[in-house]
C-alpha positions as a printed NumPy array, in Angstrom:
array([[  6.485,  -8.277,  -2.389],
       [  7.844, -11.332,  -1.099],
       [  9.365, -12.414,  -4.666],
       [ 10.697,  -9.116,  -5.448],
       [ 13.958,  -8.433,  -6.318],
       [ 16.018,  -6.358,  -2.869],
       [ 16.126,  -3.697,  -5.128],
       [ 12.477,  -3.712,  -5.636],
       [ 11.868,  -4.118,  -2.146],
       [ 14.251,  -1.476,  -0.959],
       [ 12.708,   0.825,  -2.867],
       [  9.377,   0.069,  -1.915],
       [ 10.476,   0.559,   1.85 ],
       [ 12.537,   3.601,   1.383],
       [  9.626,   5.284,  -0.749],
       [  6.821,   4.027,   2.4  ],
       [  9.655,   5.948,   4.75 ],
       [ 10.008,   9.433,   2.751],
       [  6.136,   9.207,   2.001],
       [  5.548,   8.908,   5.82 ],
       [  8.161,  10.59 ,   7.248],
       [  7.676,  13.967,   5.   ],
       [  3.562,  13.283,   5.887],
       [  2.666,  13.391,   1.989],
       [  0.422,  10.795,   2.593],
       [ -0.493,   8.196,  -0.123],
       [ -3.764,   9.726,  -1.827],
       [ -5.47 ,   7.9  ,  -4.685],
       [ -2.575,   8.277,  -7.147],
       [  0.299,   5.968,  -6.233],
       [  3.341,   4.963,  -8.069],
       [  3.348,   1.475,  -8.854],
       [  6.572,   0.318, -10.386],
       [ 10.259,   0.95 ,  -9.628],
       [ 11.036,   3.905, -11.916],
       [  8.174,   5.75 , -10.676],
       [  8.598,   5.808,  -7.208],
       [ 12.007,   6.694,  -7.811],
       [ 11.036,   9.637,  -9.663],
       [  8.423,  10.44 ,  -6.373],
       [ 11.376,  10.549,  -4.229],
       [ 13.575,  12.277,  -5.462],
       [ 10.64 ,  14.755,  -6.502],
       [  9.149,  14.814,  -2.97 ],
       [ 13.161,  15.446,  -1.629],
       [ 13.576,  18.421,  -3.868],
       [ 10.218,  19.957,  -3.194],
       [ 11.002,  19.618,   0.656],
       [ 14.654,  21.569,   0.285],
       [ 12.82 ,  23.856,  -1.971],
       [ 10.038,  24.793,   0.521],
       [ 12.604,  24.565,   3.258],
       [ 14.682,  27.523,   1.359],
       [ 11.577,  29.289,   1.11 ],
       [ 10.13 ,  29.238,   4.679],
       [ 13.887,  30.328,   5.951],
       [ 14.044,  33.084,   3.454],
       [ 11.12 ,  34.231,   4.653],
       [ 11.867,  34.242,   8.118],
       [ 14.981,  36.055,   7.028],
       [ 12.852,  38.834,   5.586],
       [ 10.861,  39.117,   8.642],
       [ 14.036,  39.498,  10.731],
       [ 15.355,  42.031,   8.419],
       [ 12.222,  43.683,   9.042],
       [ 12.829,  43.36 ,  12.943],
       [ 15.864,  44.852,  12.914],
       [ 15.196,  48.042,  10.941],
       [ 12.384,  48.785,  13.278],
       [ 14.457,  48.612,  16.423]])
């Protein structure tokens, strides 16, 4: 990694902090060049907002729910 390009690196780095940070964890299948962990963050940010939108929809159900029972 030392001889990379900063792009290379940077990406590398940022990928390791999404990965980590959204605890995906690394499995067996890794990306191993530049366009594909690109494509693994932006995938993994878009499934987070997506499951985000989900869980508060749900919770908005719920409270729906709450209210008409009051």
């Amino acid at each position: 990694m030392q001889h990379e390009s900063w792009l290379d690196r940077y990406v590398v780095s940022f990928y390791w902090s999404i990965v980590t940070m959204t605890t995906i964890g690394y499995g067996d299948i890794t990306p191993v060049n530049l366009t594909e962990r690109i494509f693994v963050i932006f995938m993994t940010m878009i499934s987070s907002a997506t499951f985000a939108y989900t869980v508060n929809n749900i919770g908005g159900i719920f409270q729906d729910f709450s209210k008409q029972s009051v």
